[in-house]
N, C-alpha and C positions, 0 to 999 in steps of 0.2 A: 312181421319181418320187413315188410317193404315200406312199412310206417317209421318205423324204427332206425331204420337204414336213410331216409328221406331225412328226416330230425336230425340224424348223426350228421350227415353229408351235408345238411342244407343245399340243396342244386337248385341252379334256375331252371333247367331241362331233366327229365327222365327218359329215359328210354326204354321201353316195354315190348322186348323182341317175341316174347310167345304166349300163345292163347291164353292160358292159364292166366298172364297178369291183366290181359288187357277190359275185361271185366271191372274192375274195381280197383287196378292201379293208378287206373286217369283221376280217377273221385279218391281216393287217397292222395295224389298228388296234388291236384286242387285245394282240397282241404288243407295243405301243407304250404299253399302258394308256389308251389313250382309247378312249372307248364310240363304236359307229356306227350311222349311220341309212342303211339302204337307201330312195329315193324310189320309188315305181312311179307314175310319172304317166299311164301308157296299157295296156294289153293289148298288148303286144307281138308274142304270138304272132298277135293279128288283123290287127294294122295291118302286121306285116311282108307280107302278100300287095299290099299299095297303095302302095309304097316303092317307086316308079320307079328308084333307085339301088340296089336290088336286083336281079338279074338273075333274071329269069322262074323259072329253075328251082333256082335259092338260097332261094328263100322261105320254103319250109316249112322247111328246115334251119335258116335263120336265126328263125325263133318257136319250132322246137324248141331251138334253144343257148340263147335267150333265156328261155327256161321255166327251162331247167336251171340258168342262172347264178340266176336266182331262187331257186329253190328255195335251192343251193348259199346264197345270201345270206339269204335267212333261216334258214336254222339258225346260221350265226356275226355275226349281226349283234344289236346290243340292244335294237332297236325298228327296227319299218316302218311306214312314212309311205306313204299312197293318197291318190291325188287324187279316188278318187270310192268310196262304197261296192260296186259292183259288184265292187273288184278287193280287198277286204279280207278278209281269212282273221281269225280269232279272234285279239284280242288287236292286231291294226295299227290304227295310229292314221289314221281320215280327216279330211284337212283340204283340203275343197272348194278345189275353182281356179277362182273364179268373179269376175268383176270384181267392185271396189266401187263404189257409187258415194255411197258416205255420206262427206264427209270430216270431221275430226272437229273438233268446234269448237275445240280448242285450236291448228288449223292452216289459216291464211288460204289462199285456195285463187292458187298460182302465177301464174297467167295467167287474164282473162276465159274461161271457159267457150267450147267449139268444141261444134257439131256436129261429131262425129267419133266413126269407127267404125275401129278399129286390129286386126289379127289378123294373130301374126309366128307364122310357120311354114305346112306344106301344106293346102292346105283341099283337104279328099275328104272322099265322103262319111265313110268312118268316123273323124269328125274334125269334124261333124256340118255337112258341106256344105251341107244344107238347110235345116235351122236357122236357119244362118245369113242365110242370103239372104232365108227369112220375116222375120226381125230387121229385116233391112233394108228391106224390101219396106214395114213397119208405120211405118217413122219418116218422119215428115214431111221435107224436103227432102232 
């Protein structure tokens, strides 16, 4: 699929957001001549112990494969991409995942402005359950 898809597309860049590609996306994409980017948006081998959809005694197997496909992905991949400096080894690029909330003057802003607080995906704590909820806790209505 991700051979096929690289052929179709021909891209100078791929981008390989989750474990599962980063094993053998970079070396499929090499082979194809287009350069790739591994993403590591979380610690994987942490957050696999609080993944309900992992089964109790799957966990730590699944953050150790998870390490390894890493690993594996950084040695054939042509840059890596961190969502936070915590998870950056020498030489990966971090580019915070943080909301905006500056829009930019060359673009009218869509809709009057909401009170509104949006967060897609599991909130646990390590995913900063707390956090969060002081955020909320501090805004008016």
């Amino acid at each position: 699929l991700v051979a096929s898809a690289i052929r179709k597309n021909q891209p100078d860049i791929v981008l390989f957001p989750d474990p599962e590609l980063w094993a053998f996306g970079p070396i499929i994409a090499r082979m194809l001549r287009a350069q790739s980017v591994i993403d590591i948006h979380e610690d994987y081998r942490a957050v696999s112990y609080g993944r309900p959809w992992i089964p109790k005694p799957m966990r730590r197997l699944f953050g150790s494969a998870t390490s390894v496909l890493m690993a594996l992905g950084r040695r054939t991949c042509s840059a890596v991409l961190v969502a936070a400096p915590e998870l950056a080894i020498n030489g990966d690029i971090t580019l915070r995942n943080l909301p905006s909330t500056v829009t930019p003057k060359s673009e009218k802003p869509r809709c009057a402005p909401r009170k509104r607080l949006v967060y897609v995906g599991a909130v646990t704590v390590d995913r900063a359950l707390w956090e969060m909820l002081e955020l909320a806790k501090d805004q008016p209505d």
